[in-house]
Each structure stands twice: as C-alpha cells, then as structure tokens.
N, CA, C and O of each residue as an XYZ file, in Angstrom:
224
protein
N       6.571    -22.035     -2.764
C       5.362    -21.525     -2.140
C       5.692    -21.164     -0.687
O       5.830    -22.079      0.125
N       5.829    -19.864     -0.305
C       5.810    -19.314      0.937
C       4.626    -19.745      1.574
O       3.585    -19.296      1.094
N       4.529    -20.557      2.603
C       3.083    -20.330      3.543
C       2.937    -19.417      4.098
O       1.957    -18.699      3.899
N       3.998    -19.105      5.103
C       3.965    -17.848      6.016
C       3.381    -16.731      5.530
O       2.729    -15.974      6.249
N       3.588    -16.526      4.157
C       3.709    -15.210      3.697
C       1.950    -15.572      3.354
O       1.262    -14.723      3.921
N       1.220    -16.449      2.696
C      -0.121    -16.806      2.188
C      -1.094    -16.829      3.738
O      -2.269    -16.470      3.674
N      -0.523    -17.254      5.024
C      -0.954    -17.026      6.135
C      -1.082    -15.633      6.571
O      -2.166    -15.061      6.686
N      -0.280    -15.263      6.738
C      -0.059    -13.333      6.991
C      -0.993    -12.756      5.729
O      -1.511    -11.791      6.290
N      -1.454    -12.756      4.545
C      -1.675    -11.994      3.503
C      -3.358    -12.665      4.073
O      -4.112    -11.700      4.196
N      -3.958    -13.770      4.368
C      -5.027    -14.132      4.283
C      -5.356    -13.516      6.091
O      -6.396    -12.877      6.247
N      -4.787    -13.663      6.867
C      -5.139    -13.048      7.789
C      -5.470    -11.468      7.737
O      -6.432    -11.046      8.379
N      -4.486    -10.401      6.795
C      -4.706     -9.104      7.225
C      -6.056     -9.289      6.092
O      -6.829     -8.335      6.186
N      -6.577    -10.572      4.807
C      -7.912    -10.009      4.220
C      -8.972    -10.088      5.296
O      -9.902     -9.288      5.401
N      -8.678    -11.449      6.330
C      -9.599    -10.968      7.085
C     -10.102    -10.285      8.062
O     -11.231    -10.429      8.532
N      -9.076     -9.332      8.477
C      -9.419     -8.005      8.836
C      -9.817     -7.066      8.271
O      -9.994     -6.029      8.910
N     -10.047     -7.114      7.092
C     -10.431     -6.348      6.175
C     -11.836     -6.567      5.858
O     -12.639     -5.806      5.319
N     -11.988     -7.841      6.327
C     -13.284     -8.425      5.717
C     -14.057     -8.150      7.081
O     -15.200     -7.706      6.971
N     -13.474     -8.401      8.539
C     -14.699     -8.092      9.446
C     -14.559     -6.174      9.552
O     -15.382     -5.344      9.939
N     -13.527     -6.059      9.164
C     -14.186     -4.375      9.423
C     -14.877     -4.365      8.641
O     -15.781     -3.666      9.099
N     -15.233     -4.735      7.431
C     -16.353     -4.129      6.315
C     -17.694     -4.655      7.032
O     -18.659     -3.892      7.059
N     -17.783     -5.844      7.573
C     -19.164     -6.314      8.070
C     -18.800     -5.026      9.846
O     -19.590     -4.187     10.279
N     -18.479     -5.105      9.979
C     -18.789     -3.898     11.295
C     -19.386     -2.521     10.971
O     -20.127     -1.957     11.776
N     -18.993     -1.879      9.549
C     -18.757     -1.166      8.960
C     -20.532     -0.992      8.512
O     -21.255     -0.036      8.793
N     -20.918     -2.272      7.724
C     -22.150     -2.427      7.505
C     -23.400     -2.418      8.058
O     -24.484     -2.025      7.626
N     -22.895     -3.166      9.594
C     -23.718     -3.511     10.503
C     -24.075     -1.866     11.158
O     -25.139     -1.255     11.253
N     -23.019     -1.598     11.441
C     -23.368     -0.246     12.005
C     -24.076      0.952     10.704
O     -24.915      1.709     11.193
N     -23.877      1.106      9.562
C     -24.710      1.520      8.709
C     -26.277      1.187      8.887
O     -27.236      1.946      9.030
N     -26.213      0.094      8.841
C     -27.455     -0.574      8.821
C     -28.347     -0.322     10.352
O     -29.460     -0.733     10.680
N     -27.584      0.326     10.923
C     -28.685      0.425     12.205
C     -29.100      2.083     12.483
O     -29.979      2.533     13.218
N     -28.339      2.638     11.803
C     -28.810      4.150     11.546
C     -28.906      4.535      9.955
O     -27.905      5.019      9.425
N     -29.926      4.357      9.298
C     -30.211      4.456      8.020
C     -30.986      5.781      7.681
O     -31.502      6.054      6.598
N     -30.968      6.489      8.729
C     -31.380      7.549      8.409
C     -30.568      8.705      7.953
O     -29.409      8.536      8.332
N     -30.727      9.929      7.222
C     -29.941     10.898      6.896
C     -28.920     11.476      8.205
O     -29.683     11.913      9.066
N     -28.271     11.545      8.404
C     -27.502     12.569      9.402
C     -26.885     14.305      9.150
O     -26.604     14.912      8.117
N     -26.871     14.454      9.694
C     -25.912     15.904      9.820
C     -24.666     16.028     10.988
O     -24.410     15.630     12.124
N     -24.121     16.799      9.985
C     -23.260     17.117     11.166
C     -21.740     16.398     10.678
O     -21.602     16.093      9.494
N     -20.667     16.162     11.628
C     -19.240     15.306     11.586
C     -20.102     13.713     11.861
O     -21.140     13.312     12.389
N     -18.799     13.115     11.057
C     -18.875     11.842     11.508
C     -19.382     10.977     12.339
O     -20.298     11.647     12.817
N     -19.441      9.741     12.958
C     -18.997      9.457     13.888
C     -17.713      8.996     14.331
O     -16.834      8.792     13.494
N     -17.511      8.813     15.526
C     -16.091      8.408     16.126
C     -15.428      7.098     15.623
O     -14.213      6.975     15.466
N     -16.489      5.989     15.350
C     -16.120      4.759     15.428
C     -15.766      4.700     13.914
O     -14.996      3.816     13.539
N     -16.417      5.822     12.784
C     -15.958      5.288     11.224
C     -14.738      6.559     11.143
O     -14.275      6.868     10.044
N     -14.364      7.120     12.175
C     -13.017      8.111     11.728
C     -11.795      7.386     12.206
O     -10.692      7.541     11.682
N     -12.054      6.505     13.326
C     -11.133      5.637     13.975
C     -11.153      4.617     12.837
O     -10.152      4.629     12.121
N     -12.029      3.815     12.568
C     -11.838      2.509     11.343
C     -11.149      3.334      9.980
O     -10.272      2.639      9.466
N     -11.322      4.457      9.392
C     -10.233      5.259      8.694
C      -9.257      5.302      9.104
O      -8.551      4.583      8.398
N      -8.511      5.868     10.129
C      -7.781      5.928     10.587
C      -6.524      4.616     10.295
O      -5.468      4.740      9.675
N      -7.069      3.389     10.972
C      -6.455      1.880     11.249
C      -6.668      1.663      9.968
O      -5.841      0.790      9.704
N      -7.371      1.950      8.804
C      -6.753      1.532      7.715
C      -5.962      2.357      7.127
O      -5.163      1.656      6.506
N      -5.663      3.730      6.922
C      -4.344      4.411      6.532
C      -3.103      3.828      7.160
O      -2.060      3.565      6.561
N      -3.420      3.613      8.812
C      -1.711      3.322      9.028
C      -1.439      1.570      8.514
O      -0.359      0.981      8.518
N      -2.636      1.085      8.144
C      -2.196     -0.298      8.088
C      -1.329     -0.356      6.200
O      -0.375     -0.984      5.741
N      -2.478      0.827      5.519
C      -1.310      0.752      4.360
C      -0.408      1.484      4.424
O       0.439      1.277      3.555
N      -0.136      2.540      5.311
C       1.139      2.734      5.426
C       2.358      2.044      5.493
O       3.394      2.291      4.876
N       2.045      0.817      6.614
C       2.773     -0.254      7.010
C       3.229     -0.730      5.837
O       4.443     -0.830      5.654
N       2.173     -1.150      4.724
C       3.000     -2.489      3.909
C       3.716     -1.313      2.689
O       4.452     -1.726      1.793
C-alpha cells in the first residue's frame, strides 16, 4: 500500500471537489438565462482542468 500515492490521488479529488462547489455556487447566484460568451472565471476553471489532465 503506497500512502503517498493514496495522499496525492485524495488531495487532487479534492480539488476537484471544491471546484465543483465554486462552480455551483457561482451558478447558483446567476440563474438567470444569459447571452453572449462565457464568463471569465468558468473559461479559466476549464482551462486548470485540461492542463491538470494533461499532467497525469
């Protein structure tokens, strides 16, 4: 049983897990229809998760 490796694997879920609640929270405060591009903050949270699976 690697720990290191069960430490590192449970840490990057929970980065995974507070971007989804950031992810939500900010959904949840503009629930209305939009138009238009994105915003900045969910093209950047795309972003940091492509290069993070890039990484592994």
């Amino acid at each position: 049983m690697d720990v290191d490796k069960i430490i590192a694997d449970l840490r990057h879920e929970r980065e995974q897990i507070e971007e989804a609640i950031e992810v939500l929270e900010r959904l949840a405060q503009g629930r209305g229809k939009r138009r238009g591009r994105r915003p900045g903050w969910m093209k950047e949270a795309e972003e940091r998760r492509k290069t993070r699976e890039s990484e592994e």
